[in-house]
N, C-alpha and C positions, 0 to 999 in steps of 0.2 A: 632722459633717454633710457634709462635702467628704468623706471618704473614701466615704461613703455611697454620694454620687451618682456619683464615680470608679468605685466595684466596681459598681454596677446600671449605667453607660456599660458596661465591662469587659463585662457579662453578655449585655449586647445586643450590644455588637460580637460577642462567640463567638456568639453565638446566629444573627446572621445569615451568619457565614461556618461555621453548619453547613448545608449546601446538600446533604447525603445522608444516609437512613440505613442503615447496614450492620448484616442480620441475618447472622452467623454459626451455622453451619452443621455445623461440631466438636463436639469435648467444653463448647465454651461454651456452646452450647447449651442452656437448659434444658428447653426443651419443642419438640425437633423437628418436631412431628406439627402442633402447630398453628401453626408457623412455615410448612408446608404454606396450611393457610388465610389466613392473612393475608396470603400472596403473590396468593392467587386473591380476596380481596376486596380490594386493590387493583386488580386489574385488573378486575374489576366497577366500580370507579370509574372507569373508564374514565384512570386513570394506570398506565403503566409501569412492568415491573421488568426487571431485569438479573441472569441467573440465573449463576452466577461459576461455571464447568464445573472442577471439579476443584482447586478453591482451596476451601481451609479446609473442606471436605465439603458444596461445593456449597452456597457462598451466598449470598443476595441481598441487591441494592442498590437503590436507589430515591432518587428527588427527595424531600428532605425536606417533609414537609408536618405539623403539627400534629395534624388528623385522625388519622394514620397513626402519630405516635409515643402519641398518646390510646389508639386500640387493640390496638397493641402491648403496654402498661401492662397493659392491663385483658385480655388476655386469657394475661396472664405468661410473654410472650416474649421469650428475652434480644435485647437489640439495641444498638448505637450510633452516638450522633450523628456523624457525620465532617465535616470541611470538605471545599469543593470541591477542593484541593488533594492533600489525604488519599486522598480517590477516583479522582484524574488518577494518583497513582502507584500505587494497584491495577490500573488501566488499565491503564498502565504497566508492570507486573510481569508483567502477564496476557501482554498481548500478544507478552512475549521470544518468539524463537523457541526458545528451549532450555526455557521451561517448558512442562509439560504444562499446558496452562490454556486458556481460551476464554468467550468473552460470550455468552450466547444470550439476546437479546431476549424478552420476555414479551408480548407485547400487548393479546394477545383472549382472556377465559375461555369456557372450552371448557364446551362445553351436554352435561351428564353425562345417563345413563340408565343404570342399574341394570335389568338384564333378571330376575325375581322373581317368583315366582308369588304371586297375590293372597292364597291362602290361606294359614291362619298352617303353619310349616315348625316342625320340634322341633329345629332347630339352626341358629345364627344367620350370618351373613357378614362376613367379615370385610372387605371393602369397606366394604359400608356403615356398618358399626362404626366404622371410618377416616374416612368421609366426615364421619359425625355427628360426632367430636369434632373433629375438627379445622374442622366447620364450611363444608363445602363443599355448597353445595345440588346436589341432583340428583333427577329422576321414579324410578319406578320404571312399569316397563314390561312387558308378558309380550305369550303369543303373537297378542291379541285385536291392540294397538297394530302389533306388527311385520306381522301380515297387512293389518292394515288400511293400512300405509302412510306409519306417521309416525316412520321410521327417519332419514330427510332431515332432520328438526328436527335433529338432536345430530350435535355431532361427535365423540363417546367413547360407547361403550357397555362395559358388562361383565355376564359371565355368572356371574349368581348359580350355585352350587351346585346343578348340573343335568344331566340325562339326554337327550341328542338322542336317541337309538335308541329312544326308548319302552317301556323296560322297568324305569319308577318307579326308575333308583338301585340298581337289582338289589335292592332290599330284602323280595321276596317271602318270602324262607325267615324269615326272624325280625322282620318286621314286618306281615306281611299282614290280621291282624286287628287293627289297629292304627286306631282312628278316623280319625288323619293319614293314614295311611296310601290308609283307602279314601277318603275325600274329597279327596284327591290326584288316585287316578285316577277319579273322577266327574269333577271339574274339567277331567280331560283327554279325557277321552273326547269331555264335550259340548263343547267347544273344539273335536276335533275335526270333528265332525257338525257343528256350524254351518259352518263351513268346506267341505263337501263331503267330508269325508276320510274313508275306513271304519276308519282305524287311526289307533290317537294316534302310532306312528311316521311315517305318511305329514306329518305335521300335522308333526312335529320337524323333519322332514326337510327340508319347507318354510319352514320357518322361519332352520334353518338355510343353505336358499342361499340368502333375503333377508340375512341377516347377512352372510354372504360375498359379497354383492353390495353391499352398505355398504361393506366396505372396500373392494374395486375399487375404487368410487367416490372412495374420497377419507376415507372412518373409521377410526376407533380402535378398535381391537378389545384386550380385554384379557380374560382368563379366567382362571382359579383352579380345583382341585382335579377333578374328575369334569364339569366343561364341557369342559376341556381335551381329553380322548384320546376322548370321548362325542360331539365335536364332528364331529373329524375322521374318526370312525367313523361316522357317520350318514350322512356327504356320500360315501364312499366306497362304501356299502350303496345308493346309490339302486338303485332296482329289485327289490332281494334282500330277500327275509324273512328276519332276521336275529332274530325272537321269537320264542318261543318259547309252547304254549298259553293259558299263565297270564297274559301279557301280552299277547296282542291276538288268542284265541281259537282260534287255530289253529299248527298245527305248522312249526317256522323249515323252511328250505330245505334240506336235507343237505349240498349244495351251495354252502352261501353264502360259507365261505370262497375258493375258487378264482374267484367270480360277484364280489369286490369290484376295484374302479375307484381306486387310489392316486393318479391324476392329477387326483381331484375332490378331496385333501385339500389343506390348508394347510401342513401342518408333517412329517406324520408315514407312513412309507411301509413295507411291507413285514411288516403287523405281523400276526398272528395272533386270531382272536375266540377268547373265551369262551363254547366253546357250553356249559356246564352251567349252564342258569339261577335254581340256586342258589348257586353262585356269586358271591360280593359282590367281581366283578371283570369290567370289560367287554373288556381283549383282555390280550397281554403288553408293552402298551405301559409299564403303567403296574411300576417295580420294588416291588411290597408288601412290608410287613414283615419276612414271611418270608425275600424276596429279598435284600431289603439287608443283613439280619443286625450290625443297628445299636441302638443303645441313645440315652436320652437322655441321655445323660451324653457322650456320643464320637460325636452326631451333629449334625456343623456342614457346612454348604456356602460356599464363596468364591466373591464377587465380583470379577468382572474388572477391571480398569481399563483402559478404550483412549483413545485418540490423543484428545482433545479439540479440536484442530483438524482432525482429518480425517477423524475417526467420530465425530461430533456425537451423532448419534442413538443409540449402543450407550451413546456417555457419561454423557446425560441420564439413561438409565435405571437407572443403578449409581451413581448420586450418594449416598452416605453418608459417617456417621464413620468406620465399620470397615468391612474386607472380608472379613471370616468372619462368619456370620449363623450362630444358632442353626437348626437342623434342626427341622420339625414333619411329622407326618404328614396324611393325606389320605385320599380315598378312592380316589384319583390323586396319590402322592406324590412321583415322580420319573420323569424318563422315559429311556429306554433309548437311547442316544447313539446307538450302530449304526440305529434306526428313522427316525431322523432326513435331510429332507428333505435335499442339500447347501448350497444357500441359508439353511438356517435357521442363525442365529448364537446361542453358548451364551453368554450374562451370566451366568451362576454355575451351579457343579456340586459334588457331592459326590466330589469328587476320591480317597476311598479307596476309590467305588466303581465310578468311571467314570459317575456317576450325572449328566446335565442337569438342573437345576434349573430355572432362570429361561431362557427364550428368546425372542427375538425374531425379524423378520420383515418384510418389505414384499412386499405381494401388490396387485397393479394399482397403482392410487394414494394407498393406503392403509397401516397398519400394523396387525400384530399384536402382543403380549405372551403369552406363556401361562408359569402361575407355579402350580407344582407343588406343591400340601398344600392344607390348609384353612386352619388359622389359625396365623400365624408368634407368637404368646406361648402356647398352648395346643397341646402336643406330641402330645397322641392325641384329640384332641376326639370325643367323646360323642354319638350322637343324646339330646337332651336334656337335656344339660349348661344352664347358664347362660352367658349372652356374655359374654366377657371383658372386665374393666373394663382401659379407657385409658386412665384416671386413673395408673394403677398404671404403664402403659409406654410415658409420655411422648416416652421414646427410643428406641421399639425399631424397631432397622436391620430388622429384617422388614417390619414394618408402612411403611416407609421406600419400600422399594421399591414400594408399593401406589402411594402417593404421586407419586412422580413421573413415572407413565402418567399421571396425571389431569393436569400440568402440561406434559408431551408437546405437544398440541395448539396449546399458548398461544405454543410458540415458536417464532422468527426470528432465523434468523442474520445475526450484523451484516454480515459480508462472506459473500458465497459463494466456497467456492474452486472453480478448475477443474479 
């Protein structure tokens, strides 16, 4: 009976000098994705995390709370209990100046929006795919929200698999009798009439400088496959008819390439349009298929690793296990380095073919991301495929990077340097 009550004292003294708990981040890891969420529903509780930059594959630490090791449990995540002391020499390690390592504060979760058109689409995003398992709430929003004004609510937006220029996707040649299709551009047409627009490009194009007016501002911008180069092509084309008659009635400019404006893009300069508009490609930004001359079996892109004290921001956003990510394609799968802004920084590239992958950006007060393909577990995705289950790829460093743009926003460096 005395030993009894000896080992339950024993269990209680460890238990109240567990004062953190440490999710790791590596191969210990079981279910990365939703080690994601349970960072950002912590901080919905309005308790802190501590995102560990480049230790064990980025990851986090927290005041122990009962709550919090409950839903870690329950939603089978690896994790463990540490004593206060345990966690003073992670600190500790972090802080050498010879490691690459760094603390960024978690504090505020970031108000998501998902930019998506209302009607149903025959292929699914991988965002939101990412959001839903891992459990991260967020709206979804299209052009009615963004003209009307309610861009200011959110600090993150991301652009679903989309067409700024107004020419549906380029999917006229082999989808145009397509119900989706035409109820697509119904959708966009009266979107744009209510608005005053004669053209659903006028309508994108608006759309898109209120986006790029977010981030001045102070937002998170992140994009994915054909939002990406469709973005910065629209903003460049203000003024120019760049459609052609099938998509908004009458005939493009002859003109319009020498008529575009590269000082209106974000990212991307110099680049060349698409004028055949059968064509399922909107300029040579994007390297297609044919270009790259890659297979899935020998198509991988690396991850950078930078200075985690003194490039915070490129850090956070390449926090994984590995730094070679599997290659998937896009409708915009990679972008052409030479097009590139000199500002703009590369987070991973397809290095056998000089290919950018992943890049980043700050524009006014804000940030951008834009991330090349469609879906990183789904190497040629399909109009009309089924959406991939993420049951299946708990771990996957692709879907990884989606991830930690959405936790971007939340962070604060503990020291600033000068």
């Amino acid at each position: 009976m005395r030993l009894i009550i000896l080992l339950g004292l024993l269990f209680l003294f460890r238990l109240a000098q567990a004062n953190y708990i440490f999710i790791p981040m590596d191969e210990k890891q079981t279910n990365h994705l939703k080690a994601y969420g349970i960072a950002y529903w912590i901080l919905k509780s309005d308790d802190q995390v501590d995102w560990l930059l480049n230790y064990r594959g980025g990851s986090f630490m927290c005041k122990y709370h009962s709550k919090i090791q409950n839903e870690l449990v329950v939603r089978g995540i690896s994790f463990e209990v540490i004593s206060d002391a345990q966690a003073n020499s992670i600190i500790t390690e972090i802080a050498s100046p010879a490691a690459n390592y760094d603390i960024m504060k978690l504090e505020k979760y970031p108000r998501i929006a998902v930019y998506s058109p209302k009607s149903k689409q025959p292929w699914d995003d991988a965002v939101t795919l990412v959001l839903t398992y891992a459990e991260i709430p967020y709206d979804i929003i299209f052009d009615d929200e963004v003209m009307d004004g309610t861009l200011p609510k959110y600090d993150w937006i991301h652009l679903h698999h989309e067409d700024f220029t107004g020419q549906y996707g380029k999917f006229f040649a082999m989808y145009q009798n397509m119900p989706w299709y035409i109820e697509q551009q119904r959708e966009a047409e009266g979107i744009a009439r209510k608005y005053g627009f004669h053209k659903v490009s006028q309508l994108k194009l608006a759309v898109a400088k209120r986006i790029k007016e977010f981030v001045a501002g102070g937002g998170f911008l992140f994009a994915m496959c054909s939002a990406t180069d469709s973005f910065d092509i629209a903003l460049s084309a203000e003024g120019v008819d760049i459609c052609e008659r099938m998509y908004d009635g009458d005939p493009a400019d002859p003109n319009a390439q020498s008529k575009l404006n590269f000082e209106n893009t974000l990212v991307f300069k110099d680049f060349t349009l698409s004028r055949d508009p059968y064509e399922y490609e909107f300029s040579d930004i994007d390297n297609n298929p044919p270009v790259r001359g890659l297979r899935q079996d020998n198509d991988y892109f690396s991850v950078f690793e930078f200075s985690a004290k003194w490039d915070p921001i490129p850090t956070m956003l390449t926090q994984n296990h590995t730094r070679v990510v599997k290659g998937f394609y896009g409708q915009t799968t990679g972008f052409k380095k030479n097009m590139l802004k000199p500002d703009v920084v590369v987070m991973g590239e397809t290095a056998s073919i000089k290919e950018a992958k992943y890049l980043h950006g700050i524009f006014g007060k804000g940030f951008y991301t834009f991330y090349g393909g469609h879906d990183p577990e789904d190497y040629q995705h399909q109009v009309g495929e089924e959406p991939t289950d993420l049951n299946l790829h708990p771990n996957s460093p692709g879907f990884r990077l989606i991830l930690n743009n959405i936790l971007f926003p939340a962070a604060k460096k503990k020291k600033q340097k000068t």
